[in-house]
Structures are given as C-alpha cells and as structure tokens.
C-alpha positions as a Markdown table, in Angstrom:
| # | Residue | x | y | z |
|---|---|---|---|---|
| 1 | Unk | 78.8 | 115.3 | 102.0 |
| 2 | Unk | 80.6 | 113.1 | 99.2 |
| 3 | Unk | 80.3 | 109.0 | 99.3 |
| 4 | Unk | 83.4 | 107.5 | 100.7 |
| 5 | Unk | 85.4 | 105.9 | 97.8 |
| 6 | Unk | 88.2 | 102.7 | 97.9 |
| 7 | Unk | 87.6 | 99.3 | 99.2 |
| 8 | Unk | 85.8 | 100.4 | 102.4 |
| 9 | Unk | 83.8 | 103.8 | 103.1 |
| 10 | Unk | 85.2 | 104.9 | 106.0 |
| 11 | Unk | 83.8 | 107.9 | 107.8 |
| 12 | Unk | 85.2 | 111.0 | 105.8 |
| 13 | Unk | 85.8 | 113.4 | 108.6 |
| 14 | Unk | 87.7 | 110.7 | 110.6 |
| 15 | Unk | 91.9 | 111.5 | 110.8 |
| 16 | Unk | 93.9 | 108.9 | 109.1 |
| 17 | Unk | 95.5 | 106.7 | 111.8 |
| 18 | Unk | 99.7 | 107.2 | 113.2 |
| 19 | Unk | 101.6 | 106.5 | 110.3 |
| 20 | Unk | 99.1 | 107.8 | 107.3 |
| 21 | Unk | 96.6 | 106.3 | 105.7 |
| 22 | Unk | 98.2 | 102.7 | 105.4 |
| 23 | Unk | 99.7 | 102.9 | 109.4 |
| 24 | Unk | 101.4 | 99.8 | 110.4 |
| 25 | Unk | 99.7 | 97.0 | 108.0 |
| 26 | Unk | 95.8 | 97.1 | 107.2 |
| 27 | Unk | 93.6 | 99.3 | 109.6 |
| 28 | Unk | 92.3 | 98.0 | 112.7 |
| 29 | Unk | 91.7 | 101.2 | 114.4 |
| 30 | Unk | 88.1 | 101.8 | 112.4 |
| 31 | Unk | 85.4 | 100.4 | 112.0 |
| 32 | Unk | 84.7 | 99.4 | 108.5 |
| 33 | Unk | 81.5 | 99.5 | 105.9 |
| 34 | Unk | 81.1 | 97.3 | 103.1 |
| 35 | Unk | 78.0 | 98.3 | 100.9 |
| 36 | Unk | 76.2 | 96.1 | 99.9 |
| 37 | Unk | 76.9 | 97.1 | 96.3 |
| 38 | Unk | 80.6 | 97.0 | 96.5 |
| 39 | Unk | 81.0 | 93.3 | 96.8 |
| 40 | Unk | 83.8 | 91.8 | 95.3 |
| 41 | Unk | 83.4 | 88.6 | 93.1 |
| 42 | Unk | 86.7 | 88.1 | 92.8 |
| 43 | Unk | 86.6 | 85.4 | 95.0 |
| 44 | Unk | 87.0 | 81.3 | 94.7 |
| 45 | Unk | 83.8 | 80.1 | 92.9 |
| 46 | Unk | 82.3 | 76.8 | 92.2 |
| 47 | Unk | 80.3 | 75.9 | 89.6 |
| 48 | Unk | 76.4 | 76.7 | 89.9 |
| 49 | Unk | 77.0 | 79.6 | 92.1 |
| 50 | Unk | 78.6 | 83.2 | 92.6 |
| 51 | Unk | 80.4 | 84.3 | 95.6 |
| 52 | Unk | 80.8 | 87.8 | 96.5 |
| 53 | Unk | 83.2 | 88.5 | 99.3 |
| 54 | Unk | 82.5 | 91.5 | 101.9 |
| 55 | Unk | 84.9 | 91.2 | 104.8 |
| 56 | Unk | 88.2 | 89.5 | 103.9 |
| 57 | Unk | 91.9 | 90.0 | 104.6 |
| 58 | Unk | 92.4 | 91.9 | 101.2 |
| 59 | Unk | 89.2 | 93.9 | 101.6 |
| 60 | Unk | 89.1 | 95.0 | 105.7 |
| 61 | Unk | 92.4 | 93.3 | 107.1 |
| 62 | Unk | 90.3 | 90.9 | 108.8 |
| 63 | Unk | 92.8 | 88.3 | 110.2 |
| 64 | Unk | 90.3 | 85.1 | 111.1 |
| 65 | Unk | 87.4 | 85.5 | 109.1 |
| 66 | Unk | 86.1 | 86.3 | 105.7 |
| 67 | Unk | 82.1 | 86.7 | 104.9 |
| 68 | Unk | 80.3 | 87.6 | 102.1 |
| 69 | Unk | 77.2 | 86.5 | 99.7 |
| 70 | Unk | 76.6 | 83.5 | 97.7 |
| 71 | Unk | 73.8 | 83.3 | 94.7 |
| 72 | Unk | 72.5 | 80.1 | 93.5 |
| 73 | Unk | 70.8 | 80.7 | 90.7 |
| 74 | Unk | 67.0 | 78.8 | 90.0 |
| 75 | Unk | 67.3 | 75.2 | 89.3 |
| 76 | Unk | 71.1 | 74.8 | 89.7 |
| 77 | Unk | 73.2 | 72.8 | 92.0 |
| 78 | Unk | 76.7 | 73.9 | 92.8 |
| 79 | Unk | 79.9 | 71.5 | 91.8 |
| 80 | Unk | 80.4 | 69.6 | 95.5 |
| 81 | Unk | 83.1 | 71.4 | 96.9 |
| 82 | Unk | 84.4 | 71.6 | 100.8 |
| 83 | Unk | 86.0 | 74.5 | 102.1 |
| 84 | Unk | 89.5 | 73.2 | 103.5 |
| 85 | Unk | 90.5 | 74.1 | 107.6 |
| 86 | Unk | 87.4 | 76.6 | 107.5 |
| 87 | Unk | 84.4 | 76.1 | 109.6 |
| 88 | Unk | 81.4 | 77.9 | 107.6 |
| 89 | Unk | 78.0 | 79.3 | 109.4 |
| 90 | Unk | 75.3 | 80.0 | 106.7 |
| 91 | Unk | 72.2 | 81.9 | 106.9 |
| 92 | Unk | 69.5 | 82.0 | 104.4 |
| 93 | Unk | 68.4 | 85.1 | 103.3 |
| 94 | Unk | 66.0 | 84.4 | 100.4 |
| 95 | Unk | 65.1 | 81.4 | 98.5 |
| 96 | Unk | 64.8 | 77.8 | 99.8 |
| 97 | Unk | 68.6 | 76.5 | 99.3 |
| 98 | Unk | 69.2 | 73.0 | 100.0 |
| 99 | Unk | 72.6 | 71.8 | 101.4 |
| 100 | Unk | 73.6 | 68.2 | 99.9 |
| 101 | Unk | 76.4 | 66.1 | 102.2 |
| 102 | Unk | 77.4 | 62.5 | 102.6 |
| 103 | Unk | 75.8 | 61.1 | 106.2 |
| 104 | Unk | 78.4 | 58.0 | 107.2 |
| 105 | Unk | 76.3 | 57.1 | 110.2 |
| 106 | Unk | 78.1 | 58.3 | 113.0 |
| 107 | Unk | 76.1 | 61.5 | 113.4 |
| 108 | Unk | 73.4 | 61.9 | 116.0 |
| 109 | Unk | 70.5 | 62.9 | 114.0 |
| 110 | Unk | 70.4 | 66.0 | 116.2 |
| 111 | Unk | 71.1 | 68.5 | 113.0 |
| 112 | Unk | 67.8 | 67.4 | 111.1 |
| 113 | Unk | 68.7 | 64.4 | 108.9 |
| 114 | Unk | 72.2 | 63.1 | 109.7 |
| 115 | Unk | 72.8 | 60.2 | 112.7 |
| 116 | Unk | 70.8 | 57.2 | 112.6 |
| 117 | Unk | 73.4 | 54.0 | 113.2 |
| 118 | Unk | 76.1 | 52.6 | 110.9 |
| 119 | Unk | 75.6 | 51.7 | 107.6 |
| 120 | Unk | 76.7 | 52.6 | 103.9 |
| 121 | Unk | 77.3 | 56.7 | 103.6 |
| 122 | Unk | 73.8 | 58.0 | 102.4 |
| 123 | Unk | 73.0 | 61.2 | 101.0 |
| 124 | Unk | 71.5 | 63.8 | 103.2 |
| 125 | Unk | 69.6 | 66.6 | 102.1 |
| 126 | Unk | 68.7 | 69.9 | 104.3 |
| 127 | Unk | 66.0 | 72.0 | 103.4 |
| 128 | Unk | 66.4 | 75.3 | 104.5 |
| 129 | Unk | 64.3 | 78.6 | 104.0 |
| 130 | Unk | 64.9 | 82.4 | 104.9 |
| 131 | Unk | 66.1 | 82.9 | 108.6 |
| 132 | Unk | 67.2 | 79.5 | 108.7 |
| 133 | Unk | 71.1 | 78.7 | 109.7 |
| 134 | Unk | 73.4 | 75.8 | 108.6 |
| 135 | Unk | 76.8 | 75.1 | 110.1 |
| 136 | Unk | 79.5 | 73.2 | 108.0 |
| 137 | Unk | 82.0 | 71.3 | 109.5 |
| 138 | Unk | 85.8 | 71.7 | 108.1 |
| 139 | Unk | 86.9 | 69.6 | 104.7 |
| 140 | Unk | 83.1 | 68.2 | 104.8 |
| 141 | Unk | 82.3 | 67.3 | 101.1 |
| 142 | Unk | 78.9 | 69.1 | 100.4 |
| 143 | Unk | 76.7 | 71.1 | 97.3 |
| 144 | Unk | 74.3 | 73.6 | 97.0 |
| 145 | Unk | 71.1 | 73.4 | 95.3 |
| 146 | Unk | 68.0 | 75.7 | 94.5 |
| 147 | Unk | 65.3 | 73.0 | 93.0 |
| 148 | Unk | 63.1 | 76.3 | 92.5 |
| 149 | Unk | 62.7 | 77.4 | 89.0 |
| 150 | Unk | 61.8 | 81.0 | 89.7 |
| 151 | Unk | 63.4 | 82.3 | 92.5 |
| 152 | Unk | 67.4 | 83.0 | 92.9 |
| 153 | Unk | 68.6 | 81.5 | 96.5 |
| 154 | Unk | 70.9 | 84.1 | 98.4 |
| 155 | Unk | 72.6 | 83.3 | 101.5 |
| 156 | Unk | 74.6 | 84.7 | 103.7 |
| 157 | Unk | 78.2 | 83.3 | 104.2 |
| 158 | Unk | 80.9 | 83.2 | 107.7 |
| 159 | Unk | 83.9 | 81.2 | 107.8 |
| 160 | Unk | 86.7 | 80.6 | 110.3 |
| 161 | Unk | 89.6 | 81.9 | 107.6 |
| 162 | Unk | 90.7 | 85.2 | 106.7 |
| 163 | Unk | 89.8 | 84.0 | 103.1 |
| 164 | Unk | 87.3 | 82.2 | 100.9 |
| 165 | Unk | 88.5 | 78.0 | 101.1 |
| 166 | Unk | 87.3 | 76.5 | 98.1 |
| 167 | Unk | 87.9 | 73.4 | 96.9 |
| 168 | Unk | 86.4 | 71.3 | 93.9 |
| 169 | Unk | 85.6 | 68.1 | 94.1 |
| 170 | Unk | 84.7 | 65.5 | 91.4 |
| 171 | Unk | 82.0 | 64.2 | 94.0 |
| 172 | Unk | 80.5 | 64.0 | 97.4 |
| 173 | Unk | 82.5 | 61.0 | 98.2 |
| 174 | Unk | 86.4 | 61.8 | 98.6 |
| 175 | Unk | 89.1 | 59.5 | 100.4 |
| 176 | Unk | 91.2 | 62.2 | 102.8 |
| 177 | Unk | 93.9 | 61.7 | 99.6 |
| 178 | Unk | 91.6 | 63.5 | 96.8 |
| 179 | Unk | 90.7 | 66.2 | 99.4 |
C-alpha cells in the first residue's frame, strides 16, 4: 500500500465524494489525518516561537476551528501577542511553559494566580508542566516563556477560528485602541 500524498492522507481505497475530488467546496464527508510530520509552518508567528498549523480552513476545511503545535524554544519568551475574537485551549505536551498575562484585579483567583481585589494590573505568571491545560480568553494580552535552558517547550494549540489569530503587541499592557 502507498502513503497517501496532498494536504491530508485520506484513506486510498475510499471513492472521491459527488462531484470529484474537490465536490462542492472543501471535503466534509471524510474524516481527515494530519501527520504529525506534515505540519505546516506557514502560519502567523510571533517572536520566540514557531507555530505549526494541523487542522485549519486551508488544510481540512475546518470552518470554526484551527489547531496545531507551538515550540518555544529553551530560554526564550515569545513577543506578547493576543489572538483577536479567538478563544484558545492549550495543553502542554513537553517542557514546563509559562503563560505571562496582565491580572487587573477583577478575576476570582479561581485559575491559579489571577483575582485577588482591585488594585494596579500586576503581572501574573502560570506555571504549567506536561498534561497541564490553559484556557485564553479572547484579545487577552499574554507571552510565552520556557525559563529552561535545556529542554524545548511543545504545546498543543485549539482555538475558536477557522485560522491562526495572531497579533503583536509592543507590550502586555494595550488600551482596546492599540489592540
């Protein structure tokens, strides 16, 4: 049996769907595979990190959500960055990546560090390790960091959109105008 070849490896013996191959818009009649080496890094970056995209519009056809890999390489920090309308679910594969956000006081504290009364915005820092999950809120201003000199940090990478929101910022702390 050969490898399946294009964007996704779909079963070989499968019949292309009515219509051919490209049927009416992107296929949603099968189930796709994305190998794990066939990530695309053609994707929005910031700096200190790589993002490799697995299921996207342009890869699967996905329609309201894109998910993929991100690297952090040892000892870097990201660029702080949100990632627009998109709500993003993390999950920590390797390493022990740290996720870097403003805390204006109005939180509970139930999420591990944020809450705690009002006050001036302080900087919060979640330390996270392999299994562990982080949830980011839409246009929250937030980094990335591995403080470990050895190891790579990989995680893994849901969000609400069909593609990969990313936008710079010059730091944590934005007024809704930069953002």
């Amino acid at each position: 049996m050969t490898a399946p070849t294009g964007n996704d490896a779909f079963h070989p013996d499968l019949p292309d769907p009515p219509g051919g191959p490209a049927g009416p818009g992107p296929s949603r009649r099968r189930v796709h595979h994305v190998r794990a080496d066939a990530l695309d890094g053609d994707t929005a970056q910031s700096g200190g990190m790589r993002r490799f995209a697995a299921i996207s519009g342009a890869r699967v056809g996905s329609e309201r959500i894109w998910m993929g890999q991100t690297h952090v390489a040892p000892s870097t920090a990201s660029a702080d960055h949100h990632h627009g309308a998109s709500e993003t679910a993390i999950h920590v594969i390797s390493g022990h990546p740290e996720f870097v956000f403003l805390d204006d006081g109005s939180g509970d504290g139930a999420d591990g560090g944020a809450g705690g009364g009002a006050g001036a915005p302080r900087e919060v820092r979640l330390r996270t390790g392999p299994g562990d999950y982080v949830f980011v809120p839409p246009y929250v201003p937030h980094r990335e960091e591995n403080p470990d000199p050895d190891e790579e940090a990989v995680v893994v990478i849901a969000r609400s959109t069909q593609e990969a929101i990313v936008v710079n910022l010059p730091s944590l702390f934005t007024r809704k105008s930069e953002s």
